[in-house]
C-alpha positions as a Markdown table, in Angstrom:
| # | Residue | x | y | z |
|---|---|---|---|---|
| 1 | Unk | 23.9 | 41.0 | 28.2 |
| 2 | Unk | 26.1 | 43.4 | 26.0 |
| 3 | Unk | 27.2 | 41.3 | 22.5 |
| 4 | Unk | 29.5 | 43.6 | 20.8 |
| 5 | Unk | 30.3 | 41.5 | 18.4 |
| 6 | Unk | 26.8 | 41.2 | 17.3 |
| 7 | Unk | 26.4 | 45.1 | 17.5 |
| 8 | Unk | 29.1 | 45.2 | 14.7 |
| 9 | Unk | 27.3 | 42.8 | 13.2 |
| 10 | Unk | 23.8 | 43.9 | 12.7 |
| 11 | Unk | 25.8 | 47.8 | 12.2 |
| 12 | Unk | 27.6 | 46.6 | 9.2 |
| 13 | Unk | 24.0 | 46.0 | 8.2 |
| 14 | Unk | 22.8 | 49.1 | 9.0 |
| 15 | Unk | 25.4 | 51.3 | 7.1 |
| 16 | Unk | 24.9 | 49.3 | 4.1 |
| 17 | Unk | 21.2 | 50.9 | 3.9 |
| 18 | Unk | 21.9 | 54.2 | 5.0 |
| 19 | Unk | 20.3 | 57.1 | 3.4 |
| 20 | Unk | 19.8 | 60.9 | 4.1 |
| 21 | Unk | 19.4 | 61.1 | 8.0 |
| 22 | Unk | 16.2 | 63.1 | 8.9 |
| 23 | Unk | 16.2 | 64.8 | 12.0 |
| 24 | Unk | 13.5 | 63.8 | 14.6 |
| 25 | Unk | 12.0 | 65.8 | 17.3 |
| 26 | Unk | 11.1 | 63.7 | 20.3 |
| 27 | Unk | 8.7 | 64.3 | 23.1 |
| 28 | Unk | 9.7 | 65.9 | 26.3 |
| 29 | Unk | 9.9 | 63.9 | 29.3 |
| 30 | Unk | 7.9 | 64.0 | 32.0 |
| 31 | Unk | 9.3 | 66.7 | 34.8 |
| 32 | Unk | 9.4 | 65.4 | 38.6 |
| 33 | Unk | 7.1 | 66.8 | 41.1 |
| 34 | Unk | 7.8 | 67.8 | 44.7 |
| 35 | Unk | 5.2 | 67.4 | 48.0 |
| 36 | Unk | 5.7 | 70.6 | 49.7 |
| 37 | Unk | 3.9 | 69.0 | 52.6 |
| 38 | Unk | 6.4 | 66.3 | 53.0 |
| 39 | Unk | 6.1 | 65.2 | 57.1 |
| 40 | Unk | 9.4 | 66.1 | 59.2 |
| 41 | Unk | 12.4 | 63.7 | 59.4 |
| 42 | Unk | 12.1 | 61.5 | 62.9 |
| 43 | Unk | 8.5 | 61.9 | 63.0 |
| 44 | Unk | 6.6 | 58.4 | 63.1 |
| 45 | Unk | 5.3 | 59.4 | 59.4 |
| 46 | Unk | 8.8 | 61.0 | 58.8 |
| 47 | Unk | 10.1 | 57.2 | 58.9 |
| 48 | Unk | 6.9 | 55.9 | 56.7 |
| 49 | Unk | 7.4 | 57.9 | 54.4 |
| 50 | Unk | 11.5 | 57.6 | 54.1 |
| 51 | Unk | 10.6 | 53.8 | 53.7 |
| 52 | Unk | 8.3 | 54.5 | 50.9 |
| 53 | Unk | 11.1 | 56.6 | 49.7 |
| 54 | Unk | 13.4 | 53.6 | 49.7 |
| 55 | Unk | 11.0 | 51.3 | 48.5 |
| 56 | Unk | 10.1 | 53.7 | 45.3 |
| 57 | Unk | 13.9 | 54.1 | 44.5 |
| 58 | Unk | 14.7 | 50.3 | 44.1 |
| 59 | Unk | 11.4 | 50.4 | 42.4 |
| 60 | Unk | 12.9 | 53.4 | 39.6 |
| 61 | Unk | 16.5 | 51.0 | 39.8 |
| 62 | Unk | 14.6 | 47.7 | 38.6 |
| 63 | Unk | 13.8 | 49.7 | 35.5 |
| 64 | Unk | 10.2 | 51.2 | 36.5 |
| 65 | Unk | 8.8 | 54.4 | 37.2 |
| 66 | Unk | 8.1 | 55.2 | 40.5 |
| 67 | Unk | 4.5 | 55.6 | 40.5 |
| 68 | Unk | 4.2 | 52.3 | 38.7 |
| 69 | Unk | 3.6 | 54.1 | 35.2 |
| 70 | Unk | 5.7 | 53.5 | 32.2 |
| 71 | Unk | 7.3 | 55.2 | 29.3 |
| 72 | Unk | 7.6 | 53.5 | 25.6 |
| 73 | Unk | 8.8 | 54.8 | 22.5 |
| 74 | Unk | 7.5 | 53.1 | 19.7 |
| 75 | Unk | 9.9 | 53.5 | 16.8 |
| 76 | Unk | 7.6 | 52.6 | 13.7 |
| 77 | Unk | 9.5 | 52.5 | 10.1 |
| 78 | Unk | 7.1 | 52.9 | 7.1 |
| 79 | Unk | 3.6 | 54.0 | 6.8 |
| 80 | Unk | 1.0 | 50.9 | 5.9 |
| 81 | Unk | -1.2 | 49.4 | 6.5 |
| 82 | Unk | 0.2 | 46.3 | 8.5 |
| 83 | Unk | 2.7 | 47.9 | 10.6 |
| 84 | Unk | -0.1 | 50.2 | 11.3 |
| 85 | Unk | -1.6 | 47.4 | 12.3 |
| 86 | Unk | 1.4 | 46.1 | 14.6 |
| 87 | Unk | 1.2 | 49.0 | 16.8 |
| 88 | Unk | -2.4 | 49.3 | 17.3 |
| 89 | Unk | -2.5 | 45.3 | 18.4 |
| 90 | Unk | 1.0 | 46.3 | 20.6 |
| 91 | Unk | -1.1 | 48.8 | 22.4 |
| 92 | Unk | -4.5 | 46.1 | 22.9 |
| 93 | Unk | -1.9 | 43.4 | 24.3 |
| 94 | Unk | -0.7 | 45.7 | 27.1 |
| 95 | Unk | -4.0 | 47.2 | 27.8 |
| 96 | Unk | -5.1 | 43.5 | 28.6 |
| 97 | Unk | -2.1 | 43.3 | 31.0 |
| 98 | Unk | -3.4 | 46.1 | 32.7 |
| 99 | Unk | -1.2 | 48.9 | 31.0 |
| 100 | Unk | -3.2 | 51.0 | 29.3 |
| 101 | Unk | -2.0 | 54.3 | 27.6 |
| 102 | Unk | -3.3 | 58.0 | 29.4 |
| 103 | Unk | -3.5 | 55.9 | 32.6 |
| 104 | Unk | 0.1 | 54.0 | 33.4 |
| 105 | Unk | 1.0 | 54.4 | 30.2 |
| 106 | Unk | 2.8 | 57.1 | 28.1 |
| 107 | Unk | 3.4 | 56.8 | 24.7 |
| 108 | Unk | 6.6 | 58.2 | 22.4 |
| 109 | Unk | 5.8 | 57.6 | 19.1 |
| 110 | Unk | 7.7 | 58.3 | 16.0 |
| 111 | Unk | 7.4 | 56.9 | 12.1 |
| 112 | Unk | 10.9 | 56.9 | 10.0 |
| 113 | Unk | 8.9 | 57.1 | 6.6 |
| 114 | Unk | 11.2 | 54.1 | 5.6 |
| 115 | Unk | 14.7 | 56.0 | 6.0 |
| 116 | Unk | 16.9 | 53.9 | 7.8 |
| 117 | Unk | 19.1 | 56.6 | 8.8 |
| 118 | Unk | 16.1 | 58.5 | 10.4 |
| 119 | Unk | 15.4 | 54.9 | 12.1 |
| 120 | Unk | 18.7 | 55.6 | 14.0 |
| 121 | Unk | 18.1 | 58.8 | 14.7 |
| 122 | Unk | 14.8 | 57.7 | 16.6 |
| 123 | Unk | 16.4 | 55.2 | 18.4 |
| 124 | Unk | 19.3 | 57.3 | 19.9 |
| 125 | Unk | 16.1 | 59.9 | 20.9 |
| 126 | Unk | 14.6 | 57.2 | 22.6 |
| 127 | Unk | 17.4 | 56.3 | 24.4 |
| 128 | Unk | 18.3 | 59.8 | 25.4 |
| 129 | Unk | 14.7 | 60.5 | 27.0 |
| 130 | Unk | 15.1 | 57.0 | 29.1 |
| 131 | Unk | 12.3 | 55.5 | 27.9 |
| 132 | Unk | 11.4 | 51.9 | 29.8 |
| 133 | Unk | 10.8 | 50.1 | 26.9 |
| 134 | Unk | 11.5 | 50.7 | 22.6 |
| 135 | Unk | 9.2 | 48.9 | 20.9 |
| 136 | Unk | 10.4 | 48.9 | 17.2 |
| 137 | Unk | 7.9 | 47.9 | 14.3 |
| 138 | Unk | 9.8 | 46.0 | 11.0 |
| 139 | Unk | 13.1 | 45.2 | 11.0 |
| 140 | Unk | 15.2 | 48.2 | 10.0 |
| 141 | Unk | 13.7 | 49.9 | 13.1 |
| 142 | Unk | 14.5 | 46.7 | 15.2 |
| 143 | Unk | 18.3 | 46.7 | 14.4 |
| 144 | Unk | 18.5 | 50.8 | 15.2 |
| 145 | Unk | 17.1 | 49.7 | 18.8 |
| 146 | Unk | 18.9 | 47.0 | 19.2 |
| 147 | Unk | 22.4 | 49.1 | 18.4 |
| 148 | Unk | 21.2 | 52.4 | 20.6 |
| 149 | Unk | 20.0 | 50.4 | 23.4 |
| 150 | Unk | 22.7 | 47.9 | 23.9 |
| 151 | Unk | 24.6 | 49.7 | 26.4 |
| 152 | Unk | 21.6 | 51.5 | 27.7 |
| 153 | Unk | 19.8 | 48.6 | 29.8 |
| 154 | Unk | 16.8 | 49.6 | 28.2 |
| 155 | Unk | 14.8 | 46.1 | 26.6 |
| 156 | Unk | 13.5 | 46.3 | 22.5 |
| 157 | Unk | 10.3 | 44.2 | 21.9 |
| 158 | Unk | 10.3 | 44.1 | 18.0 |
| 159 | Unk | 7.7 | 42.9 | 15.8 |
| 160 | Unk | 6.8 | 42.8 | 12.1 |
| 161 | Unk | 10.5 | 41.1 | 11.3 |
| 162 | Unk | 10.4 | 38.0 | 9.0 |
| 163 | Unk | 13.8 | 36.8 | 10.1 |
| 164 | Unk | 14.9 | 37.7 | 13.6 |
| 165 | Unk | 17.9 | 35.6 | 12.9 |
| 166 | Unk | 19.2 | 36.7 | 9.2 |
| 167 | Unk | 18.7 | 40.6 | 11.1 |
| 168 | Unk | 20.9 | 39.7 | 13.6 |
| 169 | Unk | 18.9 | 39.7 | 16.4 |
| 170 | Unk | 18.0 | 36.3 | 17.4 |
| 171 | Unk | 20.7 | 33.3 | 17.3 |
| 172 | Unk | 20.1 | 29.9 | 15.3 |
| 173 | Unk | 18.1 | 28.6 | 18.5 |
| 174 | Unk | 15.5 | 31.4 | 18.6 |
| 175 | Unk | 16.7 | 32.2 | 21.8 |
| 176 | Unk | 18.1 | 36.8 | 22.3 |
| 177 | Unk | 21.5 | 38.2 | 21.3 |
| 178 | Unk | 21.1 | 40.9 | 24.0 |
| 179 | Unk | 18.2 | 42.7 | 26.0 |
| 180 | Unk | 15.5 | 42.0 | 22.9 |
| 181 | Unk | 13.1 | 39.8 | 21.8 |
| 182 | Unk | 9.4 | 40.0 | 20.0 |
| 183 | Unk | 7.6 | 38.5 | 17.0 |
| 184 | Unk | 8.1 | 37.2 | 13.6 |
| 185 | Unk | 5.9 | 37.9 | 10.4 |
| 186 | Unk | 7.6 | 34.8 | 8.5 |
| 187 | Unk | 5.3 | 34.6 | 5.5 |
| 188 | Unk | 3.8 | 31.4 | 4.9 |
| 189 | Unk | 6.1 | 31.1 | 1.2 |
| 190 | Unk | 4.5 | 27.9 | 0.6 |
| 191 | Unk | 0.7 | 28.5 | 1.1 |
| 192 | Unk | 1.0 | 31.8 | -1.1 |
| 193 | Unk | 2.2 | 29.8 | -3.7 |
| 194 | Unk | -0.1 | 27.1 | -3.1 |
| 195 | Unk | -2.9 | 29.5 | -3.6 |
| 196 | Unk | -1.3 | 31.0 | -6.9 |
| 197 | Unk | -0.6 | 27.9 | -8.6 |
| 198 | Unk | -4.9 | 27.2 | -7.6 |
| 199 | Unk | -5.6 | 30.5 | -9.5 |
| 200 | Unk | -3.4 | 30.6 | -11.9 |
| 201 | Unk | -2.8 | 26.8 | -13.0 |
| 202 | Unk | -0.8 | 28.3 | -16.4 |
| 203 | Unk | 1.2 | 30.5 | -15.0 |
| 204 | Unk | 5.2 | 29.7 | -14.8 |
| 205 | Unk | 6.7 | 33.1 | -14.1 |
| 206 | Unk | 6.6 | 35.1 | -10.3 |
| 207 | Unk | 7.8 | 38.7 | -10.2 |
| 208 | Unk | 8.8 | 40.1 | -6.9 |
| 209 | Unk | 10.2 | 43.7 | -6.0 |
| 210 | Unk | 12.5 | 43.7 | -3.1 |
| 211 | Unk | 14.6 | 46.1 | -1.2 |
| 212 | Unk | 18.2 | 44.8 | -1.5 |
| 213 | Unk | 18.9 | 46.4 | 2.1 |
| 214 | Unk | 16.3 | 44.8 | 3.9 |
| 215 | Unk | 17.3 | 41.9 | 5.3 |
| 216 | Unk | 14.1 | 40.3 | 6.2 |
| 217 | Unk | 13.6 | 40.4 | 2.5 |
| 218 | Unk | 16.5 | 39.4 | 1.0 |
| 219 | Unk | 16.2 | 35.9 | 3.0 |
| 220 | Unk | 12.4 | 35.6 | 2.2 |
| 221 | Unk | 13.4 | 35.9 | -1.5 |
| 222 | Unk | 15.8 | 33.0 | -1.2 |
| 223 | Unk | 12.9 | 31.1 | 0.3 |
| 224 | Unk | 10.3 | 31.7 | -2.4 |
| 225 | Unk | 13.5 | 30.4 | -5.0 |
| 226 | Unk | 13.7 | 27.5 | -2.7 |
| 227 | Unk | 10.2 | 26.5 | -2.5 |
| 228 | Unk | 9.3 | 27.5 | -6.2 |
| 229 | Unk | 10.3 | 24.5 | -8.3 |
| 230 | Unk | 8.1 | 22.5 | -6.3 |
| 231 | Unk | 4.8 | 23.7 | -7.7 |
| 232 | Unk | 6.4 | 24.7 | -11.0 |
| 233 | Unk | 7.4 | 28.0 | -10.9 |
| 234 | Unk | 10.6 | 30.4 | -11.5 |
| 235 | Unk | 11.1 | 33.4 | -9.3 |
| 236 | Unk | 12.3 | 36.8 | -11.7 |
| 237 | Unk | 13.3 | 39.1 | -8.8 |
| 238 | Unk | 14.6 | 42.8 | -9.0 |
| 239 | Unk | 16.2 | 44.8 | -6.3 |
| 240 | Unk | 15.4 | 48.0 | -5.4 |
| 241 | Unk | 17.7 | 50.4 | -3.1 |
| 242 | Unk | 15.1 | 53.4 | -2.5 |
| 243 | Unk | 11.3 | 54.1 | -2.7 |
| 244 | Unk | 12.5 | 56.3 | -6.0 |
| 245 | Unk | 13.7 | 52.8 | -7.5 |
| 246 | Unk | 10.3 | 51.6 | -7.2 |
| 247 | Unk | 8.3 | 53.2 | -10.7 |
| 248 | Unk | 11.1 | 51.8 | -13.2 |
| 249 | Unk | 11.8 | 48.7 | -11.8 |
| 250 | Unk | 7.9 | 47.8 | -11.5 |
| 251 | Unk | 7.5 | 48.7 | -14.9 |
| 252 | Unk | 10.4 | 46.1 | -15.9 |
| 253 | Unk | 8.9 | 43.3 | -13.9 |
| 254 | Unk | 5.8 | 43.5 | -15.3 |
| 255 | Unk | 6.6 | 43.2 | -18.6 |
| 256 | Unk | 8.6 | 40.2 | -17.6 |
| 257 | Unk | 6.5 | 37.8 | -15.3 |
| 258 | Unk | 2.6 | 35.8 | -15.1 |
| 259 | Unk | 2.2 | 37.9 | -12.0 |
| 260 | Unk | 3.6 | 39.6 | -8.7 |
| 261 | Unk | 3.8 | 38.5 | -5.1 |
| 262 | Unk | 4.1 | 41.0 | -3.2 |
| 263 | Unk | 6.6 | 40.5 | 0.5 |
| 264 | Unk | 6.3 | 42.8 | 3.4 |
| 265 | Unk | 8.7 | 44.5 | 2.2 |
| 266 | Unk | 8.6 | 48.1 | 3.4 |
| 267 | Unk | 9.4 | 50.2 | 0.8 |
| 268 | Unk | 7.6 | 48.2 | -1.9 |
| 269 | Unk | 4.4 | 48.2 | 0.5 |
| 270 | Unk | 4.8 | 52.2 | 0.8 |
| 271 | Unk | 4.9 | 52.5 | -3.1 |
| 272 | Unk | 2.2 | 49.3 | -3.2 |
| 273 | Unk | -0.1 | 51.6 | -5.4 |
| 274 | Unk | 2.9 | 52.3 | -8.1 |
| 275 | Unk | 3.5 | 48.7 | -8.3 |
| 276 | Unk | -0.8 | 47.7 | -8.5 |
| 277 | Unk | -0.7 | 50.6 | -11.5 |
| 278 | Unk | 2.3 | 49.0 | -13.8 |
| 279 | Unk | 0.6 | 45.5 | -12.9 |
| 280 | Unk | -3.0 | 46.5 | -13.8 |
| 281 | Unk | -1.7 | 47.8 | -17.1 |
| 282 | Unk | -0.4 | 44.6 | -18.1 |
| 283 | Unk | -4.0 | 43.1 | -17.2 |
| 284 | Unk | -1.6 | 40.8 | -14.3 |
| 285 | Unk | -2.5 | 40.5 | -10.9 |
| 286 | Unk | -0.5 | 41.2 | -8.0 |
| 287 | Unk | -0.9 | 39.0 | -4.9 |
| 288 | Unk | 0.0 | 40.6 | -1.3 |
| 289 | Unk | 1.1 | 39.3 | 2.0 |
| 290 | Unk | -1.1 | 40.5 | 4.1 |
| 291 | Unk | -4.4 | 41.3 | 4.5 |
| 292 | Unk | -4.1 | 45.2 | 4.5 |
| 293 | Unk | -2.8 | 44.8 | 0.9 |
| 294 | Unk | -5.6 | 42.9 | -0.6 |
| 295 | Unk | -8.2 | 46.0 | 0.9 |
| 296 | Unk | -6.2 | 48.4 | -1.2 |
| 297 | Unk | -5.8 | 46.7 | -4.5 |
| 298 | Unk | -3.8 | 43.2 | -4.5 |
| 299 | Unk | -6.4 | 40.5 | -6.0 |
| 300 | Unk | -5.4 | 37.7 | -3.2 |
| 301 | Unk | -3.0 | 36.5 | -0.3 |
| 302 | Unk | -2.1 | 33.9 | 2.4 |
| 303 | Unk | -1.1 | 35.9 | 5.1 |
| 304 | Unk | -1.2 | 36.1 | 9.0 |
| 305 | Unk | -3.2 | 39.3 | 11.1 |
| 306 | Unk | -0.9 | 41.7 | 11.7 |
| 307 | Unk | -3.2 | 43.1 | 14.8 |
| 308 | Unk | -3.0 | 39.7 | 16.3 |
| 309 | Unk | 0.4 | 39.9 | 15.6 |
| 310 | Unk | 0.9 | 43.2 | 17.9 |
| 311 | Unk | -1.5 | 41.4 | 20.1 |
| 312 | Unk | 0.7 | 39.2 | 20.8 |
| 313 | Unk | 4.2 | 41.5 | 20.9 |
| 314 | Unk | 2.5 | 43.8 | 23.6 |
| 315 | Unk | 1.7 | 40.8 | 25.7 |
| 316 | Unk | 5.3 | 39.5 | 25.5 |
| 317 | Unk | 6.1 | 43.4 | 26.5 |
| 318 | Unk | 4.1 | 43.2 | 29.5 |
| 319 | Unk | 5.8 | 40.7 | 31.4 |
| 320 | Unk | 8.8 | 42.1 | 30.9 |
| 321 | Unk | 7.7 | 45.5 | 31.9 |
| 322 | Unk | 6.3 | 43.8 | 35.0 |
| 323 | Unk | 9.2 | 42.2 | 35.6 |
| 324 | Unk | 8.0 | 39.0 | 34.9 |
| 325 | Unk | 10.6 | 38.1 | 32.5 |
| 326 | Unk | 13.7 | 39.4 | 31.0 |
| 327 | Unk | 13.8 | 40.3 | 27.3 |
| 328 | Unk | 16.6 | 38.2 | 26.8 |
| 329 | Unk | 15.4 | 35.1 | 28.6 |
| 330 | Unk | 12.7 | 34.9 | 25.9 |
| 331 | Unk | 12.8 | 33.2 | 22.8 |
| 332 | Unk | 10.8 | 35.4 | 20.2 |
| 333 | Unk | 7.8 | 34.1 | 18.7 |
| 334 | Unk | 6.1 | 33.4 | 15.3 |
| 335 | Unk | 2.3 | 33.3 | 14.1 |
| 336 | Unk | 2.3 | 30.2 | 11.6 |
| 337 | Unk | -1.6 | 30.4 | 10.7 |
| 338 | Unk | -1.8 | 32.2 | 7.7 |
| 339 | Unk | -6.1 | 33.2 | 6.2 |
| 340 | Unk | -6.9 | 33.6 | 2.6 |
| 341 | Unk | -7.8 | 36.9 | 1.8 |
| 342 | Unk | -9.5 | 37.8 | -1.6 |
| 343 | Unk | -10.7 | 41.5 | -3.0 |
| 344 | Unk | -13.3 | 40.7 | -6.2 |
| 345 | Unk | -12.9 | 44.3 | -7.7 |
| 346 | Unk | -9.5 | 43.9 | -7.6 |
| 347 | Unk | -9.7 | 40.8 | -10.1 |
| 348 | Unk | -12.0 | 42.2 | -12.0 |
| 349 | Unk | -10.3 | 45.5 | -13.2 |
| 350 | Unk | -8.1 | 43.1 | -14.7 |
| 351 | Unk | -9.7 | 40.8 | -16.0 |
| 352 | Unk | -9.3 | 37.8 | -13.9 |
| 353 | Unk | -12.5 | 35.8 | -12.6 |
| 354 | Unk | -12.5 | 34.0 | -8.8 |
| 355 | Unk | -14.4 | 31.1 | -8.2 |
| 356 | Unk | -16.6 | 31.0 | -5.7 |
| 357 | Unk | -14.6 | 28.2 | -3.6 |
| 358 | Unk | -11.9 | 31.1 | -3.3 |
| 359 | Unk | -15.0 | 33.6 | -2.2 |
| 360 | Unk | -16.0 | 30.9 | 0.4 |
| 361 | Unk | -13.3 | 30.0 | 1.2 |
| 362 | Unk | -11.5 | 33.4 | 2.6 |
| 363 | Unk | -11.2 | 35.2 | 5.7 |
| 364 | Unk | -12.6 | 38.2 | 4.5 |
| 365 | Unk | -13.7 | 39.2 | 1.1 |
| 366 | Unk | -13.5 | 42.7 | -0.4 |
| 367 | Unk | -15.9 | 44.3 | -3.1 |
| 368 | Unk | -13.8 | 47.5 | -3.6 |
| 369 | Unk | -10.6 | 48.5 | -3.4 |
| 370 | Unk | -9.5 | 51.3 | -0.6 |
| 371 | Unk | -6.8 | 53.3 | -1.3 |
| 372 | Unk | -4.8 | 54.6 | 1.4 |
């Protein structure tokens, strides 16, 4: 289905964030062999073999490659630990649909080191090497795809976006806008500050550092003001438009606020250690979203598992490579469980002491903070 109106849409989004475009090389494609010891037209295996012919080129015009292998270009836009995450579950889930990579499966992998305009630029490379499938990790990389594919009759599985619909890339029913679907990281607001107001029963002020570009946080940050009140707390929120933002503004907050929750956000995340060093110096803690934050230096979070998550992206991708389903006959999908997640040296370096319900109580506890 080709939605131009969307495409202007989710565009107008696009150029809002753009930065410096960074050129990307992308792998070759795979050159087409020849059988020199083909069997001569009119022969009885002349006439097998033409049928097989026939048979493999509807198989190449459904979308498939001939000898039943595929071609993906994952298009992943930051560095961290949970997108990381997202593609390594992505992979697992088609591997346990039978689709594994080095076997019928190639790989095109490319990381936009959080530059949107480099985003598009992988995208459009994608595109132009006919991949089967773009899978596109967090949001900004989702709306690239979704732009350089839309003509293209090439499907975008997507995971790692918070709001499918604020992006532009689901409508108000969950259901697809075009040839695209995947899965949603909607953090579980309520539970994270659930579990704050539990550790910190004094506290009245939440920091959180956002990129004003990112859509999937911007409509996150008008949930947590939403849900706030209700356990007695005011949101103090500053916007960031690049990764160089990130020192001054997590200086400001810090100085301002009880503590810091921390979204998905992906330029935050990529500076995570900037904001942990302003926080630690006030002797506040910051709380993450996931669980990849809390292992290098956030004290605590509610948050979902982001390999489960990719898990369950790479199965969605299967049937559609298999031609089970169309991307946009399916409704993406959301992972509601959210795990407490708790690192001990990370409360203690400042200061702060956990009980051991929370230590009992978590998925996974950490005695040391890794750094990555």
């Amino acid at each position: 289905m080709k939605n131009r109106e969307m495409k202007t849409k989710v565009t107008a989004v696009m150029m809002a964030a753009a930065m410096t475009v960074a050129m990307v090389t992308g792998c070759g494609s795979t050159a087409a062999t020849t059988d020199s010891t083909a069997p001569e037209a009119g022969s009885e295996a002349g006439t097998e073999a033409a049928a097989e012919t026939e048979t493999a080129a509807e198989t190449t015009a459904s979308g498939t490659v001939a000898d039943g292998s595929f071609t993906i270009g994952i298009s992943q836009f930051a560095e961290h630990g949970s997108l990381d995450n997202c593609k390594k579950g992505f992979l697992e889930g088609l591997a346990e649909a039978g689709i594994v990579e080095g076997q019928n499966l190639t790989v095109q992998f490319d990381n936009a080191q959080a530059d949107t305009g480099t985003a598009a630029t992988i995208a459009d490379n994608f595109v132009s090497q006919k991949v089967d499938m773009i899978c596109a990790i967090a949001t900004p990389s989702a709306m690239a795809a979704y732009n350089a594919a839309m003509d293209a009759d090439i499907p975008v599985i997507y995971t790692a976006i918070s709001d499918p619909i604020g992006a532009g890339l689901a409508k108000e029913d969950g259901s697809s806008v075009g040839n695209i679907t995947g899965t949603s990281d909607a953090l579980p607001v309520t539970n994270q500050l659930e579990m704050i107001r539990i550790m910190m029963p004094d506290a009245k002020k939440i920091g959180i550092l956002y990129t004003t570009s990112e859509a999937n946080s911007v409509s996150t940050i008008e949930e947590y003001k939403a849900a706030a009140p209700d356990y007695g707390f005011e949101i103090v929120d500053t916007g960031i438009n690049t990764i160089a933002d990130v020192p001054m503004a997590a200086a400001d907050l810090a100085g301002k606020v009880d503590c810091i929750s921390n979204l998905t956000d992906n330029t935050v995340v990529s500076a995570l250690q900037t904001v942990l060093e302003e926080a630690n110096g006030k002797n506040i803690p910051v709380f993450g979203s996931e669980v990849e934050q809390v292992k290098n230096g956030c004290t605590a979070s509610m948050g979902i598992d982001y390999v489960e998550l990719g898990r369950q992206t790479g199965a969605m991708a299967a049937k559609v490579l298999l031609g089970e389903a169309s991307a946009q006959d399916i409704p993406y999908e959301t992972i509601t469980e959210a795990s407490l997640y708790v690192n001990t040296a990370a409360a203690q370096k400042i200061g702060m002491e956990l009980g051991d319900s929370y230590i009992s109580g978590a998925k996974e506890t950490f005695d040391e903070i890794t750094v990555e």
